[in-house]
N, CA, C and O atoms as a GROMACS GRO file, in nm:
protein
  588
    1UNK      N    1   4.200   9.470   5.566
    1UNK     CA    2   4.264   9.588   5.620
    1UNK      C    3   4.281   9.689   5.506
    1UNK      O    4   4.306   9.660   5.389
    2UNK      N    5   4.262   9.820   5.562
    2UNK     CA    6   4.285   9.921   5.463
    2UNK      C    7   4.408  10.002   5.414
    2UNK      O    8   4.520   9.972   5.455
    3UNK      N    9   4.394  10.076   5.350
    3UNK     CA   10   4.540  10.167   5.316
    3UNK      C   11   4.562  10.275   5.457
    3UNK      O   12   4.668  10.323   5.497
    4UNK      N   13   4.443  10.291   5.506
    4UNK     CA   14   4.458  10.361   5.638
    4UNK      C   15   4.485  10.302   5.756
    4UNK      O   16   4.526  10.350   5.862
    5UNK      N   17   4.442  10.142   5.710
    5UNK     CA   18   4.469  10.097   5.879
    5UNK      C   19   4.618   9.988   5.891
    5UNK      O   20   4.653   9.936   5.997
    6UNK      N   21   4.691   9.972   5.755
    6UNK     CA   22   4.826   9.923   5.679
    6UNK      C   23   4.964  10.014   5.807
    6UNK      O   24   4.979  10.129   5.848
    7UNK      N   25   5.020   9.909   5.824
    7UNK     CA   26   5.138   9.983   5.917
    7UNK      C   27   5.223  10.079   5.828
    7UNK      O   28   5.247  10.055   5.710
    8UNK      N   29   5.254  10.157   5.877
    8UNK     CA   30   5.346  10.245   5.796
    8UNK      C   31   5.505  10.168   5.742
    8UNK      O   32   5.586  10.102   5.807
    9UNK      N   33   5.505  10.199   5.632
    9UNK     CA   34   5.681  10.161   5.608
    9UNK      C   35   5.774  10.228   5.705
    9UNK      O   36   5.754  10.327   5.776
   10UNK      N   37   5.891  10.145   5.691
   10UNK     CA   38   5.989  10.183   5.753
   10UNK      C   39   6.064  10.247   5.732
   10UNK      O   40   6.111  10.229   5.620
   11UNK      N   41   6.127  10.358   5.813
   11UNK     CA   42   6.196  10.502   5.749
   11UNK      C   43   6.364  10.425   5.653
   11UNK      O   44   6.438  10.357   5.724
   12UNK      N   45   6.395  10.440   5.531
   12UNK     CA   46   6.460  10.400   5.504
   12UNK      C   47   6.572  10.498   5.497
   12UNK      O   48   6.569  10.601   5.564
   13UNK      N   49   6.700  10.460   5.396
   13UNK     CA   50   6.847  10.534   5.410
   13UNK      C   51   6.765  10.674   5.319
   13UNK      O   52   6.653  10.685   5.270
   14UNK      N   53   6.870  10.758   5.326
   14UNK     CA   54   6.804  10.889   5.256
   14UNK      C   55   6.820  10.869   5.088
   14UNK      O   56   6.732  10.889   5.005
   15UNK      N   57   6.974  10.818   5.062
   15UNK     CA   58   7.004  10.761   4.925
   15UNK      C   59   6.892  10.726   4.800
   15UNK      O   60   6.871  10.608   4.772
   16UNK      N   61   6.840  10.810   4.745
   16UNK     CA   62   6.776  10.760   4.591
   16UNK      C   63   6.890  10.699   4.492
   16UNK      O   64   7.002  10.736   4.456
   17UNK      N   65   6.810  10.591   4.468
   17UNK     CA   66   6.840  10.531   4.333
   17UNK      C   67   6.777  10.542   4.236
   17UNK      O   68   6.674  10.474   4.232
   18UNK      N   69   6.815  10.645   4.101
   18UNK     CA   70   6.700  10.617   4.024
   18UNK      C   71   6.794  10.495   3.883
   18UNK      O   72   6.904  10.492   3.827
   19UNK      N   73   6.682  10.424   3.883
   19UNK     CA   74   6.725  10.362   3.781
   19UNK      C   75   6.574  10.345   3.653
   19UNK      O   76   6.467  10.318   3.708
   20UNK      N   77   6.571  10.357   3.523
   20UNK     CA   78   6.517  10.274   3.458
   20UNK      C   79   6.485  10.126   3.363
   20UNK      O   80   6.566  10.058   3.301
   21UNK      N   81   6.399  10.116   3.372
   21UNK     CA   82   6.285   9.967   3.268
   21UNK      C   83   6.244   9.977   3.207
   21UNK      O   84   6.172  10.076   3.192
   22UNK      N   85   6.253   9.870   3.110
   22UNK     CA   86   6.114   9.885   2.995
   22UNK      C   87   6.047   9.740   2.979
   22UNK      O   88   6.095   9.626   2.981
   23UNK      N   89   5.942   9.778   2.966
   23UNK     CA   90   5.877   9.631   2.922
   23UNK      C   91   5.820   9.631   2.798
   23UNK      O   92   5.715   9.674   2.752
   24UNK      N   93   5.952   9.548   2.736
   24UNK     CA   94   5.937   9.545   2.544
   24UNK      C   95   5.821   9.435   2.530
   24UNK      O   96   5.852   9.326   2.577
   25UNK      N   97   5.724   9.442   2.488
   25UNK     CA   98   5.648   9.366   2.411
   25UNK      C   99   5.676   9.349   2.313
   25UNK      O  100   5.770   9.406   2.257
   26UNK      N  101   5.567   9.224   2.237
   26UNK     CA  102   5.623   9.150   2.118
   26UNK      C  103   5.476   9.160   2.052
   26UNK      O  104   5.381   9.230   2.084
   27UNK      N  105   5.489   9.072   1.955
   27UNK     CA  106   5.344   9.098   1.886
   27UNK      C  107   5.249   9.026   1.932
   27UNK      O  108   5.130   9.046   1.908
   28UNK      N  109   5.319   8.889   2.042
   28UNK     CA  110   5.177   8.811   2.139
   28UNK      C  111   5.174   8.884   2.258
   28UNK      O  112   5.148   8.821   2.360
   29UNK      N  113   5.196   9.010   2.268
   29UNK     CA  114   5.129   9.070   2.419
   29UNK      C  115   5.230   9.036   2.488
   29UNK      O  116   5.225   9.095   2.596
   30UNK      N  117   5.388   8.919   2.474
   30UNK     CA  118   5.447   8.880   2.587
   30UNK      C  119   5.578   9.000   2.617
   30UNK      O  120   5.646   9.060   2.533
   31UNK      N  121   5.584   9.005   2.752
   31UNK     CA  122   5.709   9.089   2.787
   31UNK      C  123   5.825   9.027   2.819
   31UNK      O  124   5.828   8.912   2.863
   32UNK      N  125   5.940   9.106   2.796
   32UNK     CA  126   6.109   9.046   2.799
   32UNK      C  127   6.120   9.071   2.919
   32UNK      O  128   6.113   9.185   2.964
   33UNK      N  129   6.135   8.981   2.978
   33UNK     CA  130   6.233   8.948   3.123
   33UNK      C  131   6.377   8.856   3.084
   33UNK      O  132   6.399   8.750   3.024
   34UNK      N  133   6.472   8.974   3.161
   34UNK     CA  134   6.601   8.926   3.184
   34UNK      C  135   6.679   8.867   3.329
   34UNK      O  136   6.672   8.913   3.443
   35UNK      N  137   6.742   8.769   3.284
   35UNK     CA  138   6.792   8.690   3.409
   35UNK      C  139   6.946   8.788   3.458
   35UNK      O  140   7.028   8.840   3.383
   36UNK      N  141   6.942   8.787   3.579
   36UNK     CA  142   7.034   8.902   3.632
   36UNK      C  143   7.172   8.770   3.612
   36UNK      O  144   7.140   8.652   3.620
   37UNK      N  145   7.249   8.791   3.599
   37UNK     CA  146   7.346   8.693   3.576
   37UNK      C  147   7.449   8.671   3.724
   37UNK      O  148   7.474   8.757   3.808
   38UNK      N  149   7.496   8.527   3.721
   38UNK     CA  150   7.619   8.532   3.828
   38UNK      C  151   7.680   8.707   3.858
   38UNK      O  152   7.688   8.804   3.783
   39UNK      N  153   7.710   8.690   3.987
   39UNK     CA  154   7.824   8.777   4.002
   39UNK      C  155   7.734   8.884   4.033
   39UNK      O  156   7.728   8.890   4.156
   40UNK      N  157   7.669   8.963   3.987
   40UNK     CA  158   7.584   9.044   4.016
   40UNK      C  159   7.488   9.066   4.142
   40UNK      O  160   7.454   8.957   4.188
   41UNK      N  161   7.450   9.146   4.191
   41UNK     CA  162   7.396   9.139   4.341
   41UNK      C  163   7.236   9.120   4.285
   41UNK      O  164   7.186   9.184   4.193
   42UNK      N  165   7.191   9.047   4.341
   42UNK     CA  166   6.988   8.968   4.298
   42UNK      C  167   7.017   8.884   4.154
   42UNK      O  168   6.930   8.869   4.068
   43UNK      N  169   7.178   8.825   4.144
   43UNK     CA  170   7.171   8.690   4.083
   43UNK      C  171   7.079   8.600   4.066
   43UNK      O  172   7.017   8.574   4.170
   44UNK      N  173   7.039   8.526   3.948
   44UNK     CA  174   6.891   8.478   3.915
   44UNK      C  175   6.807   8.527   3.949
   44UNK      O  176   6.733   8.433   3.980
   45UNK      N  177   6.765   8.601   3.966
   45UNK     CA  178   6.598   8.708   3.946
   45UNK      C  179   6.566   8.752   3.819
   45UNK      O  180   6.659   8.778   3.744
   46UNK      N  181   6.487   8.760   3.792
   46UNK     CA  182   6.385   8.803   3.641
   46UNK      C  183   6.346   8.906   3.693
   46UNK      O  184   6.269   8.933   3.785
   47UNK      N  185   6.438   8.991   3.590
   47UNK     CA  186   6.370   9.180   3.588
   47UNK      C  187   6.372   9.234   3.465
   47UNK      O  188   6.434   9.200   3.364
   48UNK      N  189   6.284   9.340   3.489
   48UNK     CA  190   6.274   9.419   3.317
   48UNK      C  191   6.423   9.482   3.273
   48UNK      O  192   6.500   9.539   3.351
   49UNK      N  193   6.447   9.458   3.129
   49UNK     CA  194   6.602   9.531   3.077
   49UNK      C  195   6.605   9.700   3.153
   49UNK      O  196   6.508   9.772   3.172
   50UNK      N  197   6.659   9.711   3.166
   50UNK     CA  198   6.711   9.854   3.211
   50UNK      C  199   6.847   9.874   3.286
   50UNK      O  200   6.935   9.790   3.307
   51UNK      N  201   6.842  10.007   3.323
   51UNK     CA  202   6.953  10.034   3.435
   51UNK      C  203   6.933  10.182   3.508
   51UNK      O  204   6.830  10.248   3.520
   52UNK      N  205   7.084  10.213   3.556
   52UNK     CA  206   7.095  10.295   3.623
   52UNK      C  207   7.144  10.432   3.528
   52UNK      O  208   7.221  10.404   3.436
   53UNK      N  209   7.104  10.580   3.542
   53UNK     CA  210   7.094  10.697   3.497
   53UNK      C  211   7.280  10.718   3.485
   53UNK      O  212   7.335  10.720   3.596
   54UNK      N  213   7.348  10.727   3.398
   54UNK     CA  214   7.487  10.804   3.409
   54UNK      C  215   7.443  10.948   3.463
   54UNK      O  216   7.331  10.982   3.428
   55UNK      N  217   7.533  11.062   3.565
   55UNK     CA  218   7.530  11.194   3.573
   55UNK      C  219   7.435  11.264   3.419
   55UNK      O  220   7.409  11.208   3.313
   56UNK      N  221   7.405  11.398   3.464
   56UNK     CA  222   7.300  11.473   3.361
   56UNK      C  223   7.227  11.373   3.253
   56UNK      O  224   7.195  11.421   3.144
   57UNK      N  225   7.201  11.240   3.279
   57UNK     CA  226   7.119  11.195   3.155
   57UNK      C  227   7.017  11.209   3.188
   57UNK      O  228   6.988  11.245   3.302
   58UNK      N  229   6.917  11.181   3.080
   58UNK     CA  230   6.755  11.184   3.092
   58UNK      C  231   6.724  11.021   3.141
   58UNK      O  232   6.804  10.928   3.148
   59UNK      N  233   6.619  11.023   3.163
   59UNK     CA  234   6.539  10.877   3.193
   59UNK      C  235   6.546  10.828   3.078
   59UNK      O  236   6.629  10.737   3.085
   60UNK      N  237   6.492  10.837   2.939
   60UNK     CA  238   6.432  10.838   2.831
   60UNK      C  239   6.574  10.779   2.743
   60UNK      O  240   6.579  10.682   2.667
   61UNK      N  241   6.690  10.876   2.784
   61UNK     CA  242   6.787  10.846   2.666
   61UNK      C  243   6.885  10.765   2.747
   61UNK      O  244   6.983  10.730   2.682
   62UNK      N  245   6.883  10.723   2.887
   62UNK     CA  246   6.974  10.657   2.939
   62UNK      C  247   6.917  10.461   2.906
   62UNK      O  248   6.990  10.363   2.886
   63UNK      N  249   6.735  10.472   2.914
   63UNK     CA  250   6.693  10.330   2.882
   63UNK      C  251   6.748  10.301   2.731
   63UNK      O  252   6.802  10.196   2.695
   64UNK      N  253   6.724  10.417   2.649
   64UNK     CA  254   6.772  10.389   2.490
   64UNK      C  255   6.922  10.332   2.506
   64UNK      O  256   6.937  10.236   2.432
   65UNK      N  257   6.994  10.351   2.552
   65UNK     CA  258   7.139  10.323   2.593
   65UNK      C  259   7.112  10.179   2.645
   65UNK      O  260   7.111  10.078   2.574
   66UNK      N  261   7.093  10.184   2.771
   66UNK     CA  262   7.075  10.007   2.815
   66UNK      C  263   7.024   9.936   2.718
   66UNK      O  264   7.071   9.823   2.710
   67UNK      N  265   6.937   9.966   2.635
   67UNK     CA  266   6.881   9.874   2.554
   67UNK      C  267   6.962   9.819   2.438
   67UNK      O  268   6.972   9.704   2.396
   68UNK      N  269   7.021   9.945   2.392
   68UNK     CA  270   7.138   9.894   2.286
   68UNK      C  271   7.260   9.857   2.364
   68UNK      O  272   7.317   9.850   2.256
   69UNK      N  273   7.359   9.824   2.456
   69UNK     CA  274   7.412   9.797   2.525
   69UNK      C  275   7.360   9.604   2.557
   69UNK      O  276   7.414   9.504   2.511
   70UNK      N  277   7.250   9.612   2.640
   70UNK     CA  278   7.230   9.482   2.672
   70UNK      C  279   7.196   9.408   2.605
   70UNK      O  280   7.245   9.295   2.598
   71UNK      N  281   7.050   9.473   2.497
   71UNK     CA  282   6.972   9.368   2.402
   71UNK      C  283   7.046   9.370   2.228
   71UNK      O  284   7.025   9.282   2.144
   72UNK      N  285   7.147   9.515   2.204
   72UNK     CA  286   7.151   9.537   2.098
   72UNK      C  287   7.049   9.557   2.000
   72UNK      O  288   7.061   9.533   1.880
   73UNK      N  289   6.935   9.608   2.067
   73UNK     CA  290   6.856   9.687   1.975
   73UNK      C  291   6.812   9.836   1.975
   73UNK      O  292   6.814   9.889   2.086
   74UNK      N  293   6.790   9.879   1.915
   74UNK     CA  294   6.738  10.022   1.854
   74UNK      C  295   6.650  10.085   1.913
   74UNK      O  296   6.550  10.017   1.892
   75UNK      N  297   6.608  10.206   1.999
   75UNK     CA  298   6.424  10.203   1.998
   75UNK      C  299   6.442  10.363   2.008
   75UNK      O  300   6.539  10.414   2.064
   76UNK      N  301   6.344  10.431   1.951
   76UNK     CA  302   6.334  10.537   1.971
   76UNK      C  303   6.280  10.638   2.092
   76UNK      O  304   6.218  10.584   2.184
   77UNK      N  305   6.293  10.727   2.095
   77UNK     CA  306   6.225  10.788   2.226
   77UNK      C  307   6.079  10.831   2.239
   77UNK      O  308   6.015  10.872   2.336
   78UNK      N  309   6.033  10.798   2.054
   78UNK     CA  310   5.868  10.856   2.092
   78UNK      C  311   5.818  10.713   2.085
   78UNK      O  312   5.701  10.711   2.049
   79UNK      N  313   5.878  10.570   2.112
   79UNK     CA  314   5.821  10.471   2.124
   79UNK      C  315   5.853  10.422   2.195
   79UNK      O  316   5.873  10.302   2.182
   80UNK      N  317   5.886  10.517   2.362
   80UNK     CA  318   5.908  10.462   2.489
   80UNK      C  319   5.764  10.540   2.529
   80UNK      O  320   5.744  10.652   2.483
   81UNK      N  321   5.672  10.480   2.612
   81UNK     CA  322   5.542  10.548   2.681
   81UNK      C  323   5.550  10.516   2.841
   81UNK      O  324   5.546  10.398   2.874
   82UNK      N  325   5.560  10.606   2.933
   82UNK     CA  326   5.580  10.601   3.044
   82UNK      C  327   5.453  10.450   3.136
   82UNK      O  328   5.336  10.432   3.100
   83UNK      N  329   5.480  10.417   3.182
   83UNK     CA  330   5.356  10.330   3.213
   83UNK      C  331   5.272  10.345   3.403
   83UNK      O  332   5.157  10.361   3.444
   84UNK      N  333   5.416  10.327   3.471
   84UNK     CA  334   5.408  10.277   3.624
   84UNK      C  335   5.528  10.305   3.661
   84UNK      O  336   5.607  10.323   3.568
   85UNK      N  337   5.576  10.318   3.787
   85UNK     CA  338   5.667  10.334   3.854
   85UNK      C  339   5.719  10.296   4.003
   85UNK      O  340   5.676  10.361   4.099
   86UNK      N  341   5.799  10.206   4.019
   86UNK     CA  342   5.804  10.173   4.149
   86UNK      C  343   5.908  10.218   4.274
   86UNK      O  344   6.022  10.260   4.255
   87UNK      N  345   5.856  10.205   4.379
   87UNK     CA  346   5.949  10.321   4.490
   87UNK      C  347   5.903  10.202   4.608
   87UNK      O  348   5.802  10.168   4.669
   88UNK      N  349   6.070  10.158   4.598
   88UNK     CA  350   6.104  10.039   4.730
   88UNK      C  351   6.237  10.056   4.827
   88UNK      O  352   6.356  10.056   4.798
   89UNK      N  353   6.190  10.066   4.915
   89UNK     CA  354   6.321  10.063   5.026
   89UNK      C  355   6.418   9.968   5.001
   89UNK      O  356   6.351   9.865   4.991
   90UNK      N  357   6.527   9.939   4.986
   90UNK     CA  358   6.664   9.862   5.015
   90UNK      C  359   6.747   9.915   5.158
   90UNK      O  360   6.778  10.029   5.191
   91UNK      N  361   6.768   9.793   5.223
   91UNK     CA  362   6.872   9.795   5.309
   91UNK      C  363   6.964   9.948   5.292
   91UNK      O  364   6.979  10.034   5.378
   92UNK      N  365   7.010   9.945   5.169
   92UNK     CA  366   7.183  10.029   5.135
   92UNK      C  367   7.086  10.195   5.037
   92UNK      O  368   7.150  10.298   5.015
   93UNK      N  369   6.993  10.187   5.011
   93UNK     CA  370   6.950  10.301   4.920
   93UNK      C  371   6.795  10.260   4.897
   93UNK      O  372   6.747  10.150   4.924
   94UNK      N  373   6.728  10.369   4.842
   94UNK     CA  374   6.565  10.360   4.819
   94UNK      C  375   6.555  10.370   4.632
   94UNK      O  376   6.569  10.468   4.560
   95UNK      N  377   6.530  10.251   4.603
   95UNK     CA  378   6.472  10.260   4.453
   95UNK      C  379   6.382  10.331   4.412
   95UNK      O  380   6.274  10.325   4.469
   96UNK      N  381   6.401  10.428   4.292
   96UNK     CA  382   6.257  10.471   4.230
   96UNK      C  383   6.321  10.429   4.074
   96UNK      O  384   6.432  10.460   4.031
   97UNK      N  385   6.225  10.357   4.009
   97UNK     CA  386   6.232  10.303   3.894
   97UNK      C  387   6.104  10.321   3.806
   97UNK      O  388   6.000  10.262   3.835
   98UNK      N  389   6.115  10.406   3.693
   98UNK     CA  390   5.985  10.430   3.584
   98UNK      C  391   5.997  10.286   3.515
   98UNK      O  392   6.109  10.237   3.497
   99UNK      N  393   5.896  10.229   3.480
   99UNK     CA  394   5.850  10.165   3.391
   99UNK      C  395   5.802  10.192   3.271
   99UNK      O  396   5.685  10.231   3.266
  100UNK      N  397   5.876  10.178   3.150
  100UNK     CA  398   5.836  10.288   3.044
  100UNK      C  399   5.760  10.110   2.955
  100UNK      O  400   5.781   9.993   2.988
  101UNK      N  401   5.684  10.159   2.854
  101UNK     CA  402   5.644  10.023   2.736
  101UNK      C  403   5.696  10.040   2.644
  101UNK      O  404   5.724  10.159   2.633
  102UNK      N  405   5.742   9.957   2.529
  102UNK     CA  406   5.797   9.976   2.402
  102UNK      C  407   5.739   9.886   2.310
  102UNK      O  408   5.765   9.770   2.339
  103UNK      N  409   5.679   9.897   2.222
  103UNK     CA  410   5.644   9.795   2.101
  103UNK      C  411   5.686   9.758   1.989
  103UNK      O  412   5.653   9.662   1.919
  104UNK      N  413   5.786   9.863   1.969
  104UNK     CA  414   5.876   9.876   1.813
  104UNK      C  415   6.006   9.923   1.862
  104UNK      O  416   6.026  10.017   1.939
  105UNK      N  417   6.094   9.841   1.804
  105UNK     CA  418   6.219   9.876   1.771
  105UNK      C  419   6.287   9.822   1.699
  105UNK      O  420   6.252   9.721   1.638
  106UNK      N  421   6.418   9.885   1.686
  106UNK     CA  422   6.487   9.765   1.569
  106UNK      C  423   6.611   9.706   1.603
  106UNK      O  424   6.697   9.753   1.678
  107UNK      N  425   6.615   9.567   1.522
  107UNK     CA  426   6.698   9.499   1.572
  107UNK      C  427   6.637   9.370   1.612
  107UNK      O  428   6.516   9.349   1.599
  108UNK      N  429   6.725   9.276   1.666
  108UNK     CA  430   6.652   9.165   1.710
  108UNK      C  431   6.734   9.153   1.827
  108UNK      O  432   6.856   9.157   1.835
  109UNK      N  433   6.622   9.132   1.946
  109UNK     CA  434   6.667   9.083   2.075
  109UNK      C  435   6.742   8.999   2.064
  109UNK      O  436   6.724   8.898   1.996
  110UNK      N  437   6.888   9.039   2.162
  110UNK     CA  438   6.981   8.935   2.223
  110UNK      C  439   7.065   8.943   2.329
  110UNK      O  440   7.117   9.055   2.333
  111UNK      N  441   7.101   8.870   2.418
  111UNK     CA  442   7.174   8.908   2.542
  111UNK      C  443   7.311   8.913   2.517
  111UNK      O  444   7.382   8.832   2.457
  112UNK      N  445   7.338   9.016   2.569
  112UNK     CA  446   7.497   9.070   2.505
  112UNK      C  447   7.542   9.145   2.668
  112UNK      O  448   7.608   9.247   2.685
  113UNK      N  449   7.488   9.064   2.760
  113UNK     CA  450   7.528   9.073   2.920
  113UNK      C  451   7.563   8.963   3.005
  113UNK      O  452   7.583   8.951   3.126
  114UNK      N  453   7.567   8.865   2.880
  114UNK     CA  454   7.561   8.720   2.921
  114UNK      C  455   7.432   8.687   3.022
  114UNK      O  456   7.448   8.583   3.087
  115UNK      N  457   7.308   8.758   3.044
  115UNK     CA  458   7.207   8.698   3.052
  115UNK      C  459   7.114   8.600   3.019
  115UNK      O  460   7.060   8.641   2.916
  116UNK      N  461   7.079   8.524   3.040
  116UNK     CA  462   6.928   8.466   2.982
  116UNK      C  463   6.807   8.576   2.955
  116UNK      O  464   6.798   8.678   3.023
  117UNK      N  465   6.715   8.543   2.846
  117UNK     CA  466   6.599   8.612   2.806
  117UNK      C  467   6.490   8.523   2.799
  117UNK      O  468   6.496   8.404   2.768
  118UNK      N  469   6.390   8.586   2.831
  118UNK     CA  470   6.218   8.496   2.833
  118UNK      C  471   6.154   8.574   2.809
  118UNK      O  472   6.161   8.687   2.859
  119UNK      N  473   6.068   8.534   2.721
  119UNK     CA  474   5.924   8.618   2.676
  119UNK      C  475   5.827   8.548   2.752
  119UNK      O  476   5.797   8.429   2.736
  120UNK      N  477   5.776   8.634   2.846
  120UNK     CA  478   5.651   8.603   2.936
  120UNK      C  479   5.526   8.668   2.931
  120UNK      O  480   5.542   8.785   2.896
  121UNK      N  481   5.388   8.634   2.955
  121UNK     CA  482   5.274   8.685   2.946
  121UNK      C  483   5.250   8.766   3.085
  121UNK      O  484   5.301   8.717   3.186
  122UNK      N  485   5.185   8.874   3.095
  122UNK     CA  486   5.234   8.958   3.284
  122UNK      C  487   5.132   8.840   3.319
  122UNK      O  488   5.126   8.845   3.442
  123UNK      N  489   5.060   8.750   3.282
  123UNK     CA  490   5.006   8.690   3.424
  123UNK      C  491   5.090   8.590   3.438
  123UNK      O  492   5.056   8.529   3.540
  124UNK      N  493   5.176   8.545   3.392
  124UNK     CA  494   5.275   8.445   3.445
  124UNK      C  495   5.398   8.439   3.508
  124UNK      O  496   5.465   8.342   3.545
  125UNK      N  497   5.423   8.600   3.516
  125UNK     CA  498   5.512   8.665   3.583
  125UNK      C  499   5.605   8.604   3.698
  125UNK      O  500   5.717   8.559   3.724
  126UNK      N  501   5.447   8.646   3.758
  126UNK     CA  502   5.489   8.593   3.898
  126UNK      C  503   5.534   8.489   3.972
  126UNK      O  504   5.576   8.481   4.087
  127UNK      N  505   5.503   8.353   3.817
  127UNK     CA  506   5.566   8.249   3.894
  127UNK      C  507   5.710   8.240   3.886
  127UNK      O  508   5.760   8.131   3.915
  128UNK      N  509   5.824   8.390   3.833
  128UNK     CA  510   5.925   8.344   3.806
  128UNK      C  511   5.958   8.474   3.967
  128UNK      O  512   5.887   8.568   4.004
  129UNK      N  513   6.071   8.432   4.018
  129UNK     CA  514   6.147   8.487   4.095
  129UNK      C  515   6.235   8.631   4.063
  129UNK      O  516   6.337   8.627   3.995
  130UNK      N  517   6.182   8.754   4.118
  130UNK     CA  518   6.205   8.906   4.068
  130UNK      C  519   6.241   8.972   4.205
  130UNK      O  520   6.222   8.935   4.320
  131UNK      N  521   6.299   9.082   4.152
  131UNK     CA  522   6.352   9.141   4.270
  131UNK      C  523   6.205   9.216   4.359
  131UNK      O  524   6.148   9.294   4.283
  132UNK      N  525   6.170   9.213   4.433
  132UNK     CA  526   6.094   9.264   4.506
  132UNK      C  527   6.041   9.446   4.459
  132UNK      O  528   5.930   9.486   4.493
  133UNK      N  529   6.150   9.544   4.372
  133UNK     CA  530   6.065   9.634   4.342
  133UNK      C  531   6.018   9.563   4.208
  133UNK      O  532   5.960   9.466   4.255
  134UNK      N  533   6.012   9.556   4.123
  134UNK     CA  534   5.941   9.465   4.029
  134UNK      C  535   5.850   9.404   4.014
  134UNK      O  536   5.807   9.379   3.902
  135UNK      N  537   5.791   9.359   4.132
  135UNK     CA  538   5.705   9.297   4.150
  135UNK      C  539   5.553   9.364   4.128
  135UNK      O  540   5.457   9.327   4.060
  136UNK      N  541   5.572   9.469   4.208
  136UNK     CA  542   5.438   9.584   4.178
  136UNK      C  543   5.395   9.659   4.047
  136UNK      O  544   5.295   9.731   4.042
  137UNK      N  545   5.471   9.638   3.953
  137UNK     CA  546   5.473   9.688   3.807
  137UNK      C  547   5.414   9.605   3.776
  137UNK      O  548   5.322   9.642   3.703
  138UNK      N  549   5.416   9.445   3.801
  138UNK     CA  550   5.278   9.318   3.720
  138UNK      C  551   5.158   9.391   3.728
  138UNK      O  552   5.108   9.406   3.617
  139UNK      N  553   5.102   9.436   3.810
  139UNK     CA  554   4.974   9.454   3.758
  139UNK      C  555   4.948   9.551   3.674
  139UNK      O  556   4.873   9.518   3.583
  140UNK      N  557   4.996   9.695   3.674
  140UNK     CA  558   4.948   9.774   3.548
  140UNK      C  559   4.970   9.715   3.428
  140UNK      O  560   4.908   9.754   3.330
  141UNK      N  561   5.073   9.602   3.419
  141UNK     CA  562   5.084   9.518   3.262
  141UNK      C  563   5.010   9.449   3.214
  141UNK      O  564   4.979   9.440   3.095
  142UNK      N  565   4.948   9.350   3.372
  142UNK     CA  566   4.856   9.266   3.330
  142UNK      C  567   4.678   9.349   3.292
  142UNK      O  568   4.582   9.288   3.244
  143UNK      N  569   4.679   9.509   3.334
  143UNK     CA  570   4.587   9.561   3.301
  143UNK      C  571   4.579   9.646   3.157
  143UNK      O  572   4.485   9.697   3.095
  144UNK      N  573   4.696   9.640   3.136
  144UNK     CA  574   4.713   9.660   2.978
  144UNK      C  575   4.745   9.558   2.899
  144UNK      O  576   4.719   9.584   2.782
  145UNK      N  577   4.799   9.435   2.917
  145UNK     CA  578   4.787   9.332   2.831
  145UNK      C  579   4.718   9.265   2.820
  145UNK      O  580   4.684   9.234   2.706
  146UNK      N  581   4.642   9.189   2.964
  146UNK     CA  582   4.543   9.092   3.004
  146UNK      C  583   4.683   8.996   3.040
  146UNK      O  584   4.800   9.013   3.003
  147UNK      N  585   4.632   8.905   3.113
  147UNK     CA  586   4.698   8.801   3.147
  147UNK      C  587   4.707   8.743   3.063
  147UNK      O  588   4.767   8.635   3.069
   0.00000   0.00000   0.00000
């Protein structure tokens, strides 16, 4: 079946969410996935570090924030590169989330959200359990990293 002959989505709430991601690589090609912790709504799911925009911030300087916040590391803004972006209906609001890449920063990864962290290869992604917009960002990774 095609993109033309695919049922249409379903009209969702009007509500945007924008939130951003990054998918930090390491020097083996693998990306950081974080475990959403108890208490949190999509508890145990593996998603890329990020978050949600405070009022007037940028995309760009609100991920620099989550990143030092959750991972306690450093990264600059000309070593965030936009990559993919995903746009998924929820029940309560409609996600749009950029996927930015990062290869350098400073500091050393650590969870300071009381999360778990895993360095994964994008073709192995999928065998871990992610929130459903997330899911569609594996492949532009695995076409820039290789599996």
């Amino acid at each position: 079946m095609g993109c033309e002959d695919a049922p249409l989505p379903q009209q969702g709430p009007a509500r945007i969410l924008l939130v951003v991601a990054c998918a930090l690589v390491d020097a083996d090609g693998r990306v950081l996935l974080a475990q959403r912790p108890p208490g949190k709504q999509l508890a145990g799911l593996w998603e890329f570090p990020g978050g949600k925009l405070e009022p007037q911030e940028r995309p760009e300087a609100a991920l620099i924030r989550e990143l030092r916040e959750e991972l306690g590391i450093e990264v600059r803004e000309t070593c965030l590169a936009p990559l993919a972006f995903a746009s998924h209906g929820y029940p309560e609001f409609h996600l749009l989330m950029p996927l930015y890449i990062c290869r350098k920063w400073q500091g050393f990864v650590q969870p300071r959200d009381g999360q778990a962290l895993k360095w994964v290869r994008p073709g192995k992604m999928r065998e871990l359990p992610m929130p459903p917009a997330d899911a569609p960002l594996i492949p532009p990774l695995i076409d820039l990293l290789g599996p």
